[in-house]
N, CA, C and O of each residue as an XYZ file, in Angstrom:
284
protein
N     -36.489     20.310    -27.392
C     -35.349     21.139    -27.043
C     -35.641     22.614    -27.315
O     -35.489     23.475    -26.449
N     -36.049     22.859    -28.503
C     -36.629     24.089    -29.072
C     -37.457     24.819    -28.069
O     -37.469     26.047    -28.151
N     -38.214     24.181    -27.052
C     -39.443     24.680    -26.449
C     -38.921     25.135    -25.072
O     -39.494     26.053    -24.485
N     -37.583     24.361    -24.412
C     -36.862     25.016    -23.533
C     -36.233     26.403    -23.685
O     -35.943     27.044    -22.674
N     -35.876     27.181    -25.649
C     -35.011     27.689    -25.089
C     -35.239     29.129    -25.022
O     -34.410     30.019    -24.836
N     -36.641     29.223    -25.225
C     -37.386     30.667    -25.094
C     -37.006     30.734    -23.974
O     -35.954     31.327    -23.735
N     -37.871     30.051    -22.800
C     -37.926     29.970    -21.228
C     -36.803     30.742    -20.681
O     -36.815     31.790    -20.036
N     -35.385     29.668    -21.255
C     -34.491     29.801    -20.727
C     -33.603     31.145    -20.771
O     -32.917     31.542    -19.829
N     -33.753     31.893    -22.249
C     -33.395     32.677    -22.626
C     -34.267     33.985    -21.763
O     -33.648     34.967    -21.351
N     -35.657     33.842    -21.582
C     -35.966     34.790    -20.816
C     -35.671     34.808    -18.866
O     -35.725     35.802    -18.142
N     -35.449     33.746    -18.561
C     -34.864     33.312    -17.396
C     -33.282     34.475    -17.330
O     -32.842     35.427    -16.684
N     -32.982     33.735    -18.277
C     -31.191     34.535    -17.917
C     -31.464     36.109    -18.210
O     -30.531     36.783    -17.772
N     -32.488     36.892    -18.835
C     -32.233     38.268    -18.831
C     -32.950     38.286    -17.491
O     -32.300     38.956    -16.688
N     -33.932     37.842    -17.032
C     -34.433     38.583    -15.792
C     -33.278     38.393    -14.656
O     -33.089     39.209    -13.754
N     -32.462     37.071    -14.856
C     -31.686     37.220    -14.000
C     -30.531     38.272    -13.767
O     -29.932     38.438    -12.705
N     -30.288     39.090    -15.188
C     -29.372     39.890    -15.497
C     -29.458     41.199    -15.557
O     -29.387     41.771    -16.645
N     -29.616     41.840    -14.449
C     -30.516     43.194    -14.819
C     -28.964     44.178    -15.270
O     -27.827     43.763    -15.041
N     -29.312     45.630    -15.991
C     -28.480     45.756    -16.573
C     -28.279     46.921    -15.354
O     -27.076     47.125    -15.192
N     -28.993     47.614    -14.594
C     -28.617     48.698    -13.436
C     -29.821     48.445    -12.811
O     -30.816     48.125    -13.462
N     -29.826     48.562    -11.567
C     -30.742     48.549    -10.633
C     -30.755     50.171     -9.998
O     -29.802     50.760     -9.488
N     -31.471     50.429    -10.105
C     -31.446     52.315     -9.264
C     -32.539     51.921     -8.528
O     -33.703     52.083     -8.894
N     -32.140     51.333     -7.347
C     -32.543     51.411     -6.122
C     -32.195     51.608     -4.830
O     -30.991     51.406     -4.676
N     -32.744     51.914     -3.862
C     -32.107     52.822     -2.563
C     -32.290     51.815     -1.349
O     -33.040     50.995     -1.879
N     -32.111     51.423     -0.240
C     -31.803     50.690      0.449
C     -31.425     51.442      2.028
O     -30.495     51.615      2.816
N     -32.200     51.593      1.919
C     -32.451     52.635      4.034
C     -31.397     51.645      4.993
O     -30.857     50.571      4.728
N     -31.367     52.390      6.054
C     -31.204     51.552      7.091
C     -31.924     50.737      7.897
O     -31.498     49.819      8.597
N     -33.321     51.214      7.730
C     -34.721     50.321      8.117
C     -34.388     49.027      7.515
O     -34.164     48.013      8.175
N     -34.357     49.118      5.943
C     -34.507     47.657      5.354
C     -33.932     47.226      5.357
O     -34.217     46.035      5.234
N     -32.496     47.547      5.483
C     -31.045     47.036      5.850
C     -30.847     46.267      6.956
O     -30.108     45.283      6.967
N     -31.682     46.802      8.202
C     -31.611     46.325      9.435
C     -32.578     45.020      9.694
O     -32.387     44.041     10.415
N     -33.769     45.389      8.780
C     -34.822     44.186      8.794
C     -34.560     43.076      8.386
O     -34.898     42.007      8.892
N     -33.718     43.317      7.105
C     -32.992     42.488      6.231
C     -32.119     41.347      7.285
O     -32.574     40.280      7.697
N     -30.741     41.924      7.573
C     -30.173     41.625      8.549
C     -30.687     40.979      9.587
O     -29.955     40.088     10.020
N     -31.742     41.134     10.154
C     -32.210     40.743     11.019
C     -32.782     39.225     11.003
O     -32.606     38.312     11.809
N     -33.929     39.307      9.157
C     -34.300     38.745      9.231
C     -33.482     37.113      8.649
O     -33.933     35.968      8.628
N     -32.381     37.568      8.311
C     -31.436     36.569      7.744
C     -30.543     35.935      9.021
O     -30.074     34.796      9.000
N     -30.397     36.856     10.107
C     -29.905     36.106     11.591
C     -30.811     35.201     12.074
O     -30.410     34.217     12.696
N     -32.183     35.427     11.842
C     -32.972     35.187     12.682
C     -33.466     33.487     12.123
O     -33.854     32.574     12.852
N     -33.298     33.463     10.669
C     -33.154     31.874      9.613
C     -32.334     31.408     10.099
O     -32.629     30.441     10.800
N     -30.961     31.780     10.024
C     -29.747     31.188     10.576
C     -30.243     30.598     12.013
O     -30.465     29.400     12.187
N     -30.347     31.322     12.743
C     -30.367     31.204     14.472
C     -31.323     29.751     14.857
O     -31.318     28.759     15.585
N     -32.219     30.534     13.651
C     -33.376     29.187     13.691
C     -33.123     27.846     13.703
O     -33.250     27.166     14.721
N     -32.603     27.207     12.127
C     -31.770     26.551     11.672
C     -30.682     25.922     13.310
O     -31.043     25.109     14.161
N     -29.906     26.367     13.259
C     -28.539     26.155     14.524
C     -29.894     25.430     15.727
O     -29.649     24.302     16.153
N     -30.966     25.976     16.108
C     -31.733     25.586     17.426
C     -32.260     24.430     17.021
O     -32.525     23.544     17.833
N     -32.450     24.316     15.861
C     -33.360     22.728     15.059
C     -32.177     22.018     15.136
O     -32.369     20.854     15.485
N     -31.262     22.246     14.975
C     -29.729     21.209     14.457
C     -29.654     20.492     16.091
O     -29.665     19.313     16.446
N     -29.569     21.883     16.930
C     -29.131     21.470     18.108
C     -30.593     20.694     18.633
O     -30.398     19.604     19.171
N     -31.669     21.029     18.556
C     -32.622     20.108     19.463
C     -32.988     18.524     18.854
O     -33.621     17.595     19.355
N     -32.373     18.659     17.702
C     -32.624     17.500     16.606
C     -31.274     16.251     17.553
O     -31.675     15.184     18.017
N     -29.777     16.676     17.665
C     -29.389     16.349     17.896
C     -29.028     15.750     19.599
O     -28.539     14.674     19.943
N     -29.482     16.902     20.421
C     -29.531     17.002     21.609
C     -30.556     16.064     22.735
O     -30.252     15.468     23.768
N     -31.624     16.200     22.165
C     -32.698     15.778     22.955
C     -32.673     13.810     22.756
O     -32.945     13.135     23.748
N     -32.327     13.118     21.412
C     -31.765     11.549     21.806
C     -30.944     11.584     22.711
O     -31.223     10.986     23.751
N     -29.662     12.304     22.595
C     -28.183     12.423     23.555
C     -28.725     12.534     24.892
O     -28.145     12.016     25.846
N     -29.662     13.094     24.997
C     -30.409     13.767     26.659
C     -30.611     12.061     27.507
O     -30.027     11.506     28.438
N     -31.646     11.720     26.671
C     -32.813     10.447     26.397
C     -31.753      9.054     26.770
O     -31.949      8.111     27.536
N     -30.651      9.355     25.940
C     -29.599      8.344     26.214
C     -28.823      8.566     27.473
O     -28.381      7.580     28.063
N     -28.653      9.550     27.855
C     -27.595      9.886     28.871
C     -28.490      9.536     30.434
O     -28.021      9.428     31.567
N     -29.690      9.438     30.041
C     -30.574      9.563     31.275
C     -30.631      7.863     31.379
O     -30.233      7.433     32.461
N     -30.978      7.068     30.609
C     -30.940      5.498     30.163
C     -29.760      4.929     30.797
O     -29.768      3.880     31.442
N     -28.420      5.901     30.520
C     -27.416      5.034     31.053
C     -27.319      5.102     32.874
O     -27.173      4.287     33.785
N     -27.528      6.837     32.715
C     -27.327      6.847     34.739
C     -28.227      6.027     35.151
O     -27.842      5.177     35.953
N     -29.697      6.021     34.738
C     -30.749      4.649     35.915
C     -30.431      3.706     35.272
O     -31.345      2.888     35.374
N     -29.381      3.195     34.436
C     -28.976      1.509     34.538
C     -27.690      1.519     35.580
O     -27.507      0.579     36.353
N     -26.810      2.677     35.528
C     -25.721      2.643     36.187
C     -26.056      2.286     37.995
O     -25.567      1.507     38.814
N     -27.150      3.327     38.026
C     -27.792      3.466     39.425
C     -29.030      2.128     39.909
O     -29.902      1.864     40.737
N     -28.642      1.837     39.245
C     -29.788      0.059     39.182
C     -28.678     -0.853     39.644
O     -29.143     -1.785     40.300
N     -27.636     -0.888     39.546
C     -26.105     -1.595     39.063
C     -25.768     -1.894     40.441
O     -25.504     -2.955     41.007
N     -25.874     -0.178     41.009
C     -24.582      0.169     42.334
C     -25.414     -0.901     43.082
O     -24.911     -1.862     43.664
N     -27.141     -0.553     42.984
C     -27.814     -1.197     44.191
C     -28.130     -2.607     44.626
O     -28.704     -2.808     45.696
């Protein structure tokens, strides 16, 4: 227990800074931004092709049984 609580204790100050004096452009602001749409956007296209492309696969399965049916 003892050997966790150095770690931990230095964990929570780095997490705690006491002022940050740093500056923040509109460059990095924008890159930033950008690059956090661009995870998101990512993410949403995996969800959707993850989900989409069985649904496709299935939907195509049912019309040539439907169209097997009529004939």
């Amino acid at each position: 227990m003892q050997s966790m609580i150095l770690p931990l204790v230095i964990l929570l100050v780095l997490m705690a800074p006491d002022q940050a004096d740093a500056y923040v452009g509109p460059g990095l602001g924008a890159g930033t931004i950008g690059v956090i749409l661009g995870i998101i956007g990512s993410l949403f296209i995996a969800l959707f092709a993850i989900i989409w492309y069985p649904l496709k696969r299935l939907f195509k399965k049912k019309k040539k049984q439907s169209q097997e049916t009529e004939q």
